[in-house]
C-alpha positions as CSV (number, residue, x, y, z in Angstrom):
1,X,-58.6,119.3,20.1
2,X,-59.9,120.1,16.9
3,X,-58.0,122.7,14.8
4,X,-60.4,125.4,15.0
5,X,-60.6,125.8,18.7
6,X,-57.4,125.9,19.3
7,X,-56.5,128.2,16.5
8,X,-59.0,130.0,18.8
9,X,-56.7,129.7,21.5
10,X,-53.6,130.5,20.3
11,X,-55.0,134.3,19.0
12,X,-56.5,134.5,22.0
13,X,-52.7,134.0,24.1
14,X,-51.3,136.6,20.8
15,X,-53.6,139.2,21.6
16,X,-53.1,139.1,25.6
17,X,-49.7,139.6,24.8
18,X,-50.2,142.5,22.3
19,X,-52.5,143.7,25.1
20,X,-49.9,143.8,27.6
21,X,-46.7,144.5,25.6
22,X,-48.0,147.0,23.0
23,X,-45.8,147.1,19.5
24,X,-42.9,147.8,17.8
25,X,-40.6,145.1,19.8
26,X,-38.7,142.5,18.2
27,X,-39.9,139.0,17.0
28,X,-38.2,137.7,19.5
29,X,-39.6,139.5,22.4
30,X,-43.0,138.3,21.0
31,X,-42.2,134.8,21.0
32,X,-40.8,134.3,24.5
33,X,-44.2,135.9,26.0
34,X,-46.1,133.9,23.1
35,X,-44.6,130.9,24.7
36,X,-45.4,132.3,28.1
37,X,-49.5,132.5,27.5
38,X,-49.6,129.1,25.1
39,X,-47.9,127.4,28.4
40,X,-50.3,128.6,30.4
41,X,-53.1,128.0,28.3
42,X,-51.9,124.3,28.5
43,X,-51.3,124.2,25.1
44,X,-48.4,122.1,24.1
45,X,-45.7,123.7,21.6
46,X,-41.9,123.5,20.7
47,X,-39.9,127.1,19.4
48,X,-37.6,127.3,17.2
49,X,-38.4,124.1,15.9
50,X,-35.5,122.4,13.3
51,X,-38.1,121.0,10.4
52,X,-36.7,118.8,7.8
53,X,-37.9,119.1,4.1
54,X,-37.6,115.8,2.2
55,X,-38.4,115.1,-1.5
56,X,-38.6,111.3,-2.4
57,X,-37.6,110.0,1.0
58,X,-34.3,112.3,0.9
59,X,-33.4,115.3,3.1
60,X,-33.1,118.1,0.8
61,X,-33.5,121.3,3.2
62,X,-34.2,122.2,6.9
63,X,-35.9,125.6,8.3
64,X,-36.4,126.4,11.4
65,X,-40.5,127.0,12.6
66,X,-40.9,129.7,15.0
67,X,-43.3,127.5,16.9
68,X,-44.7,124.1,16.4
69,X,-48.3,123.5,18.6
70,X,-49.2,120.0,19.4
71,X,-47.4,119.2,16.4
72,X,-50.2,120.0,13.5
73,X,-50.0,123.9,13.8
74,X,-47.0,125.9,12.6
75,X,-46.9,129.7,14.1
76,X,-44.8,132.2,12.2
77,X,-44.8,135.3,14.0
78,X,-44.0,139.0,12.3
79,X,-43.7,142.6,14.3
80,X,-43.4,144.4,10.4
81,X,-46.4,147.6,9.7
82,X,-47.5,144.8,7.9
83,X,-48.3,141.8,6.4
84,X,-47.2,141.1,2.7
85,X,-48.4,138.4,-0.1
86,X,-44.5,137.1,0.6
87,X,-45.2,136.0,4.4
88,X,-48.2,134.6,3.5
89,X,-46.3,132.5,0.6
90,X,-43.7,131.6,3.1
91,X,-46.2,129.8,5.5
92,X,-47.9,127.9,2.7
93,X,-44.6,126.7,1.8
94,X,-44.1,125.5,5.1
95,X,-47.1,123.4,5.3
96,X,-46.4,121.9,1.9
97,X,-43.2,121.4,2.6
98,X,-43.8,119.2,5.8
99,X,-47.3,118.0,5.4
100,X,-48.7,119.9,8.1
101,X,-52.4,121.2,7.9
102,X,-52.5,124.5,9.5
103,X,-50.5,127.5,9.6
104,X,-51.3,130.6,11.5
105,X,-49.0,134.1,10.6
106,X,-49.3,136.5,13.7
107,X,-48.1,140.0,13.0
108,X,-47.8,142.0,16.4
109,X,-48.0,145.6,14.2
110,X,-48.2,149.1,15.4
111,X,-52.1,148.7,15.0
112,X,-52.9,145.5,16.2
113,X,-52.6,141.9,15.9
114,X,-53.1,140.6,12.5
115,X,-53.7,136.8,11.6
116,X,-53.6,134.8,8.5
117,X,-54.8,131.5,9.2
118,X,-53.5,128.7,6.2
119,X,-55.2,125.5,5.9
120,X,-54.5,122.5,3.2
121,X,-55.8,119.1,2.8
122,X,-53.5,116.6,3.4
123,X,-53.7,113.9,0.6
């Protein structure tokens, strides 16, 4: 599936559950019904995903992805009034950090869902 469809597909599962679970929960609550919708989307995922950061073949760091899909798209998810330059760092650090093309930053605010969608070129 290319990346933009199911970029598609994962905003559409975040704003069913911002639909049905309104705002001002915890990350946490987001994720499990997140996880919920993507698995019955059929989209494959893994949560709370150990990643390891290496630098000339050597593990120098580990962080922990929120969700992983199909293993290309990392998902870091936010329920703050909203989203700062510092988030947005964060995930473009992530998909230098472990060569991964596409990031997606979900923020379940008081207002609605907001997305930030990341893309680098793999060299």
């Amino acid at each position: 599936m290319e990346h933009k469809e199911l970029t598609e597909k994962i905003i559409g599962c975040a704003y069913r559950v911002y639909n049905k679970m309104g705002f001002e929960l915890l990350e946490s609550v987001y994720e499990k019904c997140l996880l919920i919708e993507l698995r019955k989307a059929g989209i494959l995922f893994e949560s709370q995903k150990p990643i390891t950061v290496t630098y000339d073949d050597e593990m120098i760091g580990e962080f922990i992805a929120d969700i992983l899909v199909e293993n290309t798209i990392i998902l870091e998810l936010k329920s703050v009034r909203r989203i700062v330059n510092a988030h947005e760092v964060q995930l473009a650090n992530y998909l230098v950090a472990i060569g991964k093309p596409v990031g997606l930053l979900l923020n379940f605010s008081a207002k609605k869902v907001e997305v930030k969608r990341k893309v680098r070129e793999l060299t």
